[in-house]
N, C-alpha and C positions, 0 to 999 in steps of 0.2 A: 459333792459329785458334780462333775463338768460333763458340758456337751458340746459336741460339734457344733459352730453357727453354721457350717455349708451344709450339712445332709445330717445334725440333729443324732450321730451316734453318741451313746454313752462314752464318755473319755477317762479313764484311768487316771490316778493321781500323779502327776508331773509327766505327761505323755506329752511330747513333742510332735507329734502328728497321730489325727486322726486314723483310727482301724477300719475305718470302715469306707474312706475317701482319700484317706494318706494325704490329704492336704494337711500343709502345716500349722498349731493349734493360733489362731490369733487372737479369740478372746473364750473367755469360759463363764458359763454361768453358776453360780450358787446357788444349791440347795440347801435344805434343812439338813441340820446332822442329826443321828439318831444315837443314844447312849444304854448301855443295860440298865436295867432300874439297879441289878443285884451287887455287878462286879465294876461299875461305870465304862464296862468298854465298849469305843465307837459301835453302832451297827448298822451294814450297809442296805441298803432301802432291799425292803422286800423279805429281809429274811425272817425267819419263824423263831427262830435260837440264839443263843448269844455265842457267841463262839468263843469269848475266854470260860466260861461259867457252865452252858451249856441251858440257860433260864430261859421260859419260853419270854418273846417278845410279847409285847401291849395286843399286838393282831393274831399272838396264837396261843394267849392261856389257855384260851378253852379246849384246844385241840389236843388229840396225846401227841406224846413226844415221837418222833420220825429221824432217826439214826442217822447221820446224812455221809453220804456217798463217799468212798475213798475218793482222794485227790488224785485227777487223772495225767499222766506222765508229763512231765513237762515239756514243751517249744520253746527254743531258744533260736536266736535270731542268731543266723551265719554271718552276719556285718559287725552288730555290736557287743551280742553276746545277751540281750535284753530277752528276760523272759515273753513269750508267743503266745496267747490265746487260743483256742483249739481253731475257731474259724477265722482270725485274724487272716487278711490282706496285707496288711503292710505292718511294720515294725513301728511300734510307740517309740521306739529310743532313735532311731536315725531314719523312719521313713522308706528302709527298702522293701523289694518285695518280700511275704515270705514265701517259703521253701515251696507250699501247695501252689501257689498263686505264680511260681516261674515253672512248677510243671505242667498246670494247665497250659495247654498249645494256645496261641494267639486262633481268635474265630474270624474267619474272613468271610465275606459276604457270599453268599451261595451264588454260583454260576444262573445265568438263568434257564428255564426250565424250554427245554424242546419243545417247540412250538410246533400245533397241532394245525396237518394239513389237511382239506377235502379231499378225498378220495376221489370224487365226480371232477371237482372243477381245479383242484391246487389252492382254492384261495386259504389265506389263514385265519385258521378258528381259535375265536376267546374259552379260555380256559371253561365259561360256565354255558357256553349257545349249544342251545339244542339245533337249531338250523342252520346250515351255510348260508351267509350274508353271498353271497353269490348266484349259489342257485338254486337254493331253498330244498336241497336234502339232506335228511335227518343226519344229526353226526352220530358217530357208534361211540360208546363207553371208552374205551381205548383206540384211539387211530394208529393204527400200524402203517400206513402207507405213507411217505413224506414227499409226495411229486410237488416238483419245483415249478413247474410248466404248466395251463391250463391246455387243455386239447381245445380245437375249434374254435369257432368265433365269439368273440367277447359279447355276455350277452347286453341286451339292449341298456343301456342306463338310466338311472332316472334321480331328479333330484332327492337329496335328500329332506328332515322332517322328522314329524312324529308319525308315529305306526299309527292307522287308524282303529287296530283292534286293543292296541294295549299301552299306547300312545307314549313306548319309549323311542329314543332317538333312532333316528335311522342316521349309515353315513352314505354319502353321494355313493351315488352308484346301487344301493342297494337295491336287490327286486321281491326281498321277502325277507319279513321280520325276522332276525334271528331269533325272539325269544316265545311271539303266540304263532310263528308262519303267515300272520298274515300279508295277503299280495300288496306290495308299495309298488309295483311295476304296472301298466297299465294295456301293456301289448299283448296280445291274443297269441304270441308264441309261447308267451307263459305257460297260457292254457297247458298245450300242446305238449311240450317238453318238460315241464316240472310241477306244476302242482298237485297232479297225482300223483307227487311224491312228499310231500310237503305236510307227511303227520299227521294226514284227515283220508278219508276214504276216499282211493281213486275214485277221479271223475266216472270213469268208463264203469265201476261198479256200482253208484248210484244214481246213471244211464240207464246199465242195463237193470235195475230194480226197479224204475219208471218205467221202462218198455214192456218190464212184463205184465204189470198192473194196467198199462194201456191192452195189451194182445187179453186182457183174460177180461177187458169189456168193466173196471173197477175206475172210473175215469177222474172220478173224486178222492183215488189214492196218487192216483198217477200224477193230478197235477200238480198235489200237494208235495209230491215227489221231486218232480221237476221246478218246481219254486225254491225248494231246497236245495238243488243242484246252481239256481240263479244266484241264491244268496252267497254260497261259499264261494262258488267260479263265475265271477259277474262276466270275466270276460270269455267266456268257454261257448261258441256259436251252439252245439250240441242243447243243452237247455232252453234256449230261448225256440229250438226248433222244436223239439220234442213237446212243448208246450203250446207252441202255436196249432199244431196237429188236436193237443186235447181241445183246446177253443174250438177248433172248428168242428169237432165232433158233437160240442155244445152250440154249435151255431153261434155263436161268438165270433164272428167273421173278423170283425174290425180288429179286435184283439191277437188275433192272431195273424192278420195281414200284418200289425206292428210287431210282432213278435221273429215273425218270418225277415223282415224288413232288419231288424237287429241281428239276424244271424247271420243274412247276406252280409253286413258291412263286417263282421267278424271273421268271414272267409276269408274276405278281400283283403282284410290286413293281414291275414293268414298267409293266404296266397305270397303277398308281396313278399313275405319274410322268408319265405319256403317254397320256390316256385316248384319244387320237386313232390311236395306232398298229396298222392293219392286221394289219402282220404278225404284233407282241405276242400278237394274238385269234386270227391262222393258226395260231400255234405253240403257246397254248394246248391248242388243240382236238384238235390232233395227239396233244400228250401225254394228254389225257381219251379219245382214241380208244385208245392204247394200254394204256393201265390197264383197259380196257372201260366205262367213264364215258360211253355213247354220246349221252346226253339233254344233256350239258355240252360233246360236242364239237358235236354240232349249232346249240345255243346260241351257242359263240364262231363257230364257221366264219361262222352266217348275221352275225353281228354285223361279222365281219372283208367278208363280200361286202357289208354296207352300206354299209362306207367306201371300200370299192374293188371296186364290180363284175366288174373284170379281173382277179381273182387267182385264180388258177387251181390252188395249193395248196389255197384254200380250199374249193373244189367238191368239189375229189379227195376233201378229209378228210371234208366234209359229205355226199358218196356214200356215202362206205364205213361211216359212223355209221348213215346211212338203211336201209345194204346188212342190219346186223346187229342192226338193229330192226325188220326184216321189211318195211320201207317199199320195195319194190322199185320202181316205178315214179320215185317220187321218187329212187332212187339212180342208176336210168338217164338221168332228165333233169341232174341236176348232174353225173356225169362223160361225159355229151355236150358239155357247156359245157366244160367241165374241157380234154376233147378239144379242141374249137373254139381256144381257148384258146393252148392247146398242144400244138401235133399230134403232140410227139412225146415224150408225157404218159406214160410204157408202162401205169402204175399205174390210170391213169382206163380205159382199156382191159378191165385183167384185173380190175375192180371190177365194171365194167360188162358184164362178160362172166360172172361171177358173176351178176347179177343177172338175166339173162336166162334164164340155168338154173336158178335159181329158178322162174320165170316160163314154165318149158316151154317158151323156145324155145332149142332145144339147139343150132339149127345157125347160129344169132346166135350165143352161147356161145362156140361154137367158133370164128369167125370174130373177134372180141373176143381172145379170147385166143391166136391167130395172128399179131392186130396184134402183141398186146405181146409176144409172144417173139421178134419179128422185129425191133422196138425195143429190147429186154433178151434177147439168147439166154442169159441165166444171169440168168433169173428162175426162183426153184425153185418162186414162188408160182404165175406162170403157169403152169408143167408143170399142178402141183398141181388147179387150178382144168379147165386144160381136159381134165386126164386123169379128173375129177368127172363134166365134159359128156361124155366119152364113154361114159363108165359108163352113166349113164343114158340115153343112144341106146341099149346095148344094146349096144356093140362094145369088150369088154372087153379084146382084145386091145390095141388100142390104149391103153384106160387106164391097164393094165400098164404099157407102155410108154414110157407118160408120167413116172406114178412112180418108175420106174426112174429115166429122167432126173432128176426133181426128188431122190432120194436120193442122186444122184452129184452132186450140185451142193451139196447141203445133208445130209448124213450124218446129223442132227441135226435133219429137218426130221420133226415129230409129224405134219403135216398127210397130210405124201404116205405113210405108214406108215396114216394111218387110211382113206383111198381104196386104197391097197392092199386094207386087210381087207375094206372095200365091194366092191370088183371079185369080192373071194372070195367073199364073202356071196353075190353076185348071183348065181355061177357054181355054187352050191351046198356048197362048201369053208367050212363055219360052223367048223369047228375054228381052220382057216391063216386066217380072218377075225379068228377072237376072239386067237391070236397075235399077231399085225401091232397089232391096236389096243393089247393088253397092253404091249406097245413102243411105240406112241405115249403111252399113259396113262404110261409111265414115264420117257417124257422131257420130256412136258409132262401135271402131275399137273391141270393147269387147261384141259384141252383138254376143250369140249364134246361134239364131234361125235364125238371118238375114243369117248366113254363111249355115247354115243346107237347109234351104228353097231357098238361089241359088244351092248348092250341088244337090239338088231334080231336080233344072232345066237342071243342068247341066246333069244327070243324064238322064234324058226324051230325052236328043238333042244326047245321045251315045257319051259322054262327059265322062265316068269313070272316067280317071284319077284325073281331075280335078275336080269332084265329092267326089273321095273321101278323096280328098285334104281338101274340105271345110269341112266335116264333120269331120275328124282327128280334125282340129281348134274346131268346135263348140264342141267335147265333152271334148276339154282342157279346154274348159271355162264352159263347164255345161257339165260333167258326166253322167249327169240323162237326156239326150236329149233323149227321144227316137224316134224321128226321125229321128235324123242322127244316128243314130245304122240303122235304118231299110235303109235309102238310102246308107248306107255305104256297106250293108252287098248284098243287089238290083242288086248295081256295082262291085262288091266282084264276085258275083257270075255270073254276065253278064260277066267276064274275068277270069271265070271258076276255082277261089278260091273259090272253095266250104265249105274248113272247116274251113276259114276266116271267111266267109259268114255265118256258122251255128252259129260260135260264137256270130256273131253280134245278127241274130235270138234269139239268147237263150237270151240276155239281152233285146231285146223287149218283147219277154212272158213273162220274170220276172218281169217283169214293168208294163205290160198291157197283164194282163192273155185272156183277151176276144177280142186280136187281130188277125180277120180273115187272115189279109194281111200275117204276119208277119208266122201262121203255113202254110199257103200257099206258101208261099218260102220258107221256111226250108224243106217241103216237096219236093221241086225242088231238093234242093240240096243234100238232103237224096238218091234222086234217081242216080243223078248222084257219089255220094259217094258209093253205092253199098250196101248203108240202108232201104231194100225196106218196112221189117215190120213198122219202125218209119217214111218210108214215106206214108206209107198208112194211119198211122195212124193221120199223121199230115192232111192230104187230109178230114180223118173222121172228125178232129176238125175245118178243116177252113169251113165245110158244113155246119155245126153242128150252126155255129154261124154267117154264111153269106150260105141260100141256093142258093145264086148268082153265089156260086163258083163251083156250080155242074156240071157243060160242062168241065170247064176247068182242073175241078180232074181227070177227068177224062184220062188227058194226063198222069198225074202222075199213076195210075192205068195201063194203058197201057204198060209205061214203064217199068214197075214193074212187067210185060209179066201173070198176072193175068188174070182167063176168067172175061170179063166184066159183064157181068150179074150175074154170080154167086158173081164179088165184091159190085157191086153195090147194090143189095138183101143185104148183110153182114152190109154193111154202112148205108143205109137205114131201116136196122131193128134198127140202134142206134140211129137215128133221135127221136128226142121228141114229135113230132106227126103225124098221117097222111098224113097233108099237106106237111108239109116240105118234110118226105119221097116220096110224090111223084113226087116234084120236082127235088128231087136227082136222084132216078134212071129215069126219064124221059133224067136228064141232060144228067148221064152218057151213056144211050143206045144209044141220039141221039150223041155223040158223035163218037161211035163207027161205026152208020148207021143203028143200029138195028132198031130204030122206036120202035112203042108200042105193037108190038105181045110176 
């Protein structure tokens, strides 16, 4: 038996070309031949039987005998007439093809396969990417859409590389891994426009699952929250703010001025790429609010309510910037909108409820800030703020109270530590005042009001210097304090700087036109200045607006070497009614000893 030397088929005896390559035969090899032991005829390899005899072969005595198969029709070759094998290809006697082998049709190479377009962008997608190398959204099982065209502006480029999450190739231009999504693009519109698209959980849905674990007072979920929103979306300004707010809830100042600091530059590249986006200028403004940058968040909020009236972040932020620039009025009017808005806004609330106690009116104040603890019961701000308005109503018990709450919610909160020390201040406890603040100054070294509100106690105990040591600090950190203007200018003029002291006065009135205290002691020091017309007149406005103050004008008046009853008549003809005028000059005559004749 012979074989093919090109492809090794068995070859037939005097076969001119191969059946199984149709090349023609050029050499052949020899095998052993096989003989029956019974009848000596050839036997061809393999078989069991002898076929002239029918005697089992040497390999199958021991087997029984097996009938073998009728012979099945014969192939005969249409060229030379040479018997066919059932699977032969070509003809042992002249090498054509055979008969099966010219009806199979010639196979031509498959067309290639329609190439899968992005729906989102046009670009074209490989047979196996789950994400468009363009703009990194997910591809669907079948793409049905074939756009030729991408819509808008091509986005930003960036070299190409290995992917840093799965470290296969990138090609130029890519802005996200086609095959784990992760971002190869480094620009902050990424954020913005596709990666909360991009096979992982929008951004905006594990935002809002931080914010809610910050609002429900869980601060140690939230940040771990927002760390996670940093790792996946390093470049998303949203996280690094949201984080900076829990730092400073922890008195983590530092940490979150760096945090704040990284969001602003994420705006700003924001900004540059999308001068039209809203929210870019809400989120600014936020973070410029928190760093205490109030003039810059005013700036973006109004600029974000120009391109969308409806936004209702922006009011909130643009409130509380106005709240702590002493703009109160303006801060009432944007978190009423804010409100409007959003009725279930908690923050526009306890802003605006703030702003009312600024404003004297205490029992707005307090209704404001009922809203929003009824909308957030684990707002430690709200405690904070309305346990401030009950302090100064005078029912300290309940400010207490408050506090308490906001320190159980927030261990860590400076604010409700330094309304603590107020309420003691108020109650006459200057010592357990100046404590409680020494504990908020120590866990927030940048806390205004904590420094102003010990200055006050220090102030009450004939402490000056060191009074107005602390408020110098609070109005480097908040300008707009006007309480420590007023206990700065108190102790000014208790150490007989009197035109220290007027100037402090004069930026309390500017602030808070309808504060008794504040023409009360300007009228003091008027007197002692040798200004007796502007301290009279100071004297007529603090009556005017507290007739509580009418015995002790009456010092001023005296000083002032005026007859008392004829200033008294004068002053009391400017009173706004009856009543009031008659408790002015009662004040004033008993002052003097005159009585009511």
């Amino acid at each position: 038996m012979t074989f093919c030397t090109k492809c090794g088929s068995k070859l037939g005896e005097g076969s001119a070309f191969c059946t199984g390559c149709g090349a023609a035969i050029a050499a052949t090899v020899e095998i052993k031949r096989c003989f029956c032991t019974q009848c000596g005829k050839e036997l061809s390899g393999g078989i069991r039987f002898c076929t002239g005899c029918g005697s089992p072969s040497a390999a199958a005595r021991e087997q029984p005998a097996v009938s073998p198969e009728p012979p099945a029709e014969q192939r005969l070759c249409a060229s030379c007439g040479a018997t066919l094998g059932e699977l032969l290809k070509f003809c042992t006697g002249c090498g054509s093809p055979s008969a099966a082998a010219r009806e199979q049709p010639a196979v031509s190479p498959e067309p290639p396969a329609e190439q899968r377009l992005c729906a989102s962008c046009g670009a074209t997608l490989g047979e196996l990417l789950k994400f468009c190398n363009g703009c990194g959204l997910p591809c669907p099982p079948k793409e049905t859409e074939t756009r030729q065209d991408a819509p808008g502006a091509t986005p930003e480029p960036v070299a190409g590389g290995d992917c840093k999450g799965c470290g296969a190739k990138l090609r130029i231009g890519s802005m996200i891994c086609p095959y784990c999504a992760t971002v190869a693009a480094t620009s902050a519109a990424v954020t913005h426009t596709v990666l909360s698209n991009a096979g992982r959980p929008p951004v905006k849905t594990l935002i809002d699952e931080g914010e809610k674990h910050y609002r429900d007072g869980d601060y140690v979920k939230a940040l771990r929250q927002f760390e996670d929103v940093i790792k996946m979306y390093p470049d998303d300004a949203s996280g690094y703010n949201w984080r900076g707010a829990v730092y400073l809830t922890q008195s983590q100042h530092d940490a979150a001025m760096q945090d704040f600091d990284k969001a602003i530059g994420l705006w700003d590249e924001a900004i540059k790429l999308d001068p039209g986006n809203h929210d870019s200028y809400a989120g600014r403004g936020e973070a410029y609010l928190n760093k205490g940058q109030h003039d810059q968040a005013i700036r973006d909020c109004g600029e974000a309510i120009r391109l969308n009236p409806t936004h209702p972040d922006a009011y909130g932020t643009r409130g509380a910037a106005y709240l702590h620039t002493g703009q109160h009025d303006q801060a009432i009017r944007d978190c009423t909108e804010a409100a409007r808005l959003n009725p279930t806004y908690s923050d526009a609330y306890a802003i605006r409820g703030t702003a009312y106690m600024y404003n004297g009116q205490l029992d707005m104040a307090i209704s404001d800030c009922d809203r929003a603890i009824s909308l957030n019961p684990n707002s430690a701000d709200a405690y904070s703020i309305r346990g401030t308005a009950y302090m100064h109503n005078g029912q300290f018990d309940m400010a207490i109270g408050d506090c308490d709450r906001a320190i159980a919610l927030n261990p860590d909160s400076a604010n409700a530590y330094s309304i603590w020390g107020t309420a003691y201040m108020h109650s006459g406890q200057h010592h357990l005042a100046i404590n409680d603040c020494n504990v908020a100054i120590g866990l927030d070294p940048n806390n205004a009001d904590a420094y102003s509100i010990r200055g006050t106690a220090y102030m009450h105990t004939d402490r000056h210097d060191l009074a107005i040591d602390d408020c110098d600090k609070a109005l480097r950190l908040n300008p707009n304090n006007s309480n420590a203007y007023y206990i700065r200018g108190t102790s000014r003029s208790n150490k007989n700087l009197h035109h220290k002291a007027i100037e402090d006065f004069n930026r309390v009135i500017g602030m808070e036109p309808h504060n008794a205290d504040a023409f009360y002691a300007r009228g003091i020091s008027y007197t002692h200045t040798g200004q007796q017309e502007l301290a009279i007149a100071d004297s007529n406005m603090a009556m005017r607006l507290n007739p509580g103050y009418a015995a002790a004008c009456g010092e001023i008046i005296a000083a002032c070497g005026g007859a008392a009853a004829e200033t008294a008549g004068e002053i009391a003809a400017e009173c706004v009614d009856e009543d009031t005028a008659g408790e002015v000059v009662s004040g004033i005559l008993g002052f003097f000893g005159l009585g009511d004749d």
